[in-house]
C-alpha positions as a printed NumPy array, in Angstrom:
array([[ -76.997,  248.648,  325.136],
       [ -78.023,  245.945,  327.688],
       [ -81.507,  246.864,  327.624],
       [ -81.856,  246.81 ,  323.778],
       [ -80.22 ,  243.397,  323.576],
       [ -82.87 ,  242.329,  326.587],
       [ -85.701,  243.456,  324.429],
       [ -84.11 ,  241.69 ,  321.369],
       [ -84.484,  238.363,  323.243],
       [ -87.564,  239.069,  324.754],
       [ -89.128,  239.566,  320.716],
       [ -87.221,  236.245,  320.201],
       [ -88.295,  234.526,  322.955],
       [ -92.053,  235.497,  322.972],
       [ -92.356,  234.376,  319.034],
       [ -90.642,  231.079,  319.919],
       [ -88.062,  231.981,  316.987],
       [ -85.14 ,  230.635,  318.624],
       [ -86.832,  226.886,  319.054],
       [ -88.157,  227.179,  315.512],
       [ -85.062,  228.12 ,  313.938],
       [ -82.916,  225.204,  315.719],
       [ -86.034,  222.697,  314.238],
       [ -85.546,  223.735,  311.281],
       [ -81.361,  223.609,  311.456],
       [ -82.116,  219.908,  312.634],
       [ -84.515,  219.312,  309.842],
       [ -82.194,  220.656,  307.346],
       [ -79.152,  218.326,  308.926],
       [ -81.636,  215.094,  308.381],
       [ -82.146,  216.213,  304.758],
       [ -78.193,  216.776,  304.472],
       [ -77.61 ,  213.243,  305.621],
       [ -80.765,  211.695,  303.726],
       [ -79.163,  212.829,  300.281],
       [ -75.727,  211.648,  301.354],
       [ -76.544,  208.389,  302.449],
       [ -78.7  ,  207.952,  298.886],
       [ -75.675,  209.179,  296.65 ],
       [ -73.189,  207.226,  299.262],
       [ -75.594,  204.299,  298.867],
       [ -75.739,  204.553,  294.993],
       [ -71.932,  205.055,  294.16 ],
       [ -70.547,  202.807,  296.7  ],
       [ -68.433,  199.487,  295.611],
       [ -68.99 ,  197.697,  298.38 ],
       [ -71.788,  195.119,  299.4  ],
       [ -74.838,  195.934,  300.506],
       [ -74.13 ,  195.077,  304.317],
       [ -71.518,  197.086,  304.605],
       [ -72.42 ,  200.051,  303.028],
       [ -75.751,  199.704,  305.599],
       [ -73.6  ,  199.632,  308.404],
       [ -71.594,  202.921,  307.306],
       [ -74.742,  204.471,  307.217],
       [ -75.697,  203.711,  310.611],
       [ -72.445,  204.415,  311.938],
       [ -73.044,  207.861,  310.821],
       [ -76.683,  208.458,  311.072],
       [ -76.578,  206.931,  314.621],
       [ -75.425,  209.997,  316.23 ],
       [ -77.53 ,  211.929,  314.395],
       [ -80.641,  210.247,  315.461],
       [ -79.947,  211.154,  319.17 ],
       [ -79.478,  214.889,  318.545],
       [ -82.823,  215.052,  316.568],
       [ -84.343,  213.063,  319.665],
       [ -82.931,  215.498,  321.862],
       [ -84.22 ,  218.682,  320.051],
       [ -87.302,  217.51 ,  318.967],
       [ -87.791,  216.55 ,  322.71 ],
       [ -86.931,  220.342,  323.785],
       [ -88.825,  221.821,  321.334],
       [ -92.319,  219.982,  322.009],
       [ -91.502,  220.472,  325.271],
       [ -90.761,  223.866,  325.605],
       [ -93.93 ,  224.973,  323.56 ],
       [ -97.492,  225.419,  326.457],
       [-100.398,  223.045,  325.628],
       [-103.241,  225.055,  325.324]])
């Protein structure tokens, strides 16, 4: 069982598939938060200030976590 589930990983880690799939989970976060903050943005009653600072309350965070895997991803990938 162990040595199938160490081959597994080794096909995943030789393709790079686990780094590609958590770019893509990022990716698909930022597009997530994109269309909320457009339809939050749209429908919202309050001024404009306000509504830019909810935003960036909540994108904030965000930003720092795509930082952080984009980071890991260039960076675990060899320059050739």
């Amino acid at each position: 069982m162990i040595s199938t589930l160490t081959r597994v990983w080794d096909w995943i880690d030789k393709r790079d598939i686990d780094k590609h799939l958590l770019s893509m989970a990022v990716f698909y976060g930022t597009a997530k938060q994109v269309t909320w903050a457009m339809a939050f943005a749209a429908a919202s009653p309050r001024p404009g200030l306000e509504v830019a600072a909810i935003i960036a309350a909540v994108t904030g965070p965000y930003a720092a976590l795509q930082a952080a895997a984009l980071k890991f991803y260039f960076e675990s990938r060899p320059t050739q």
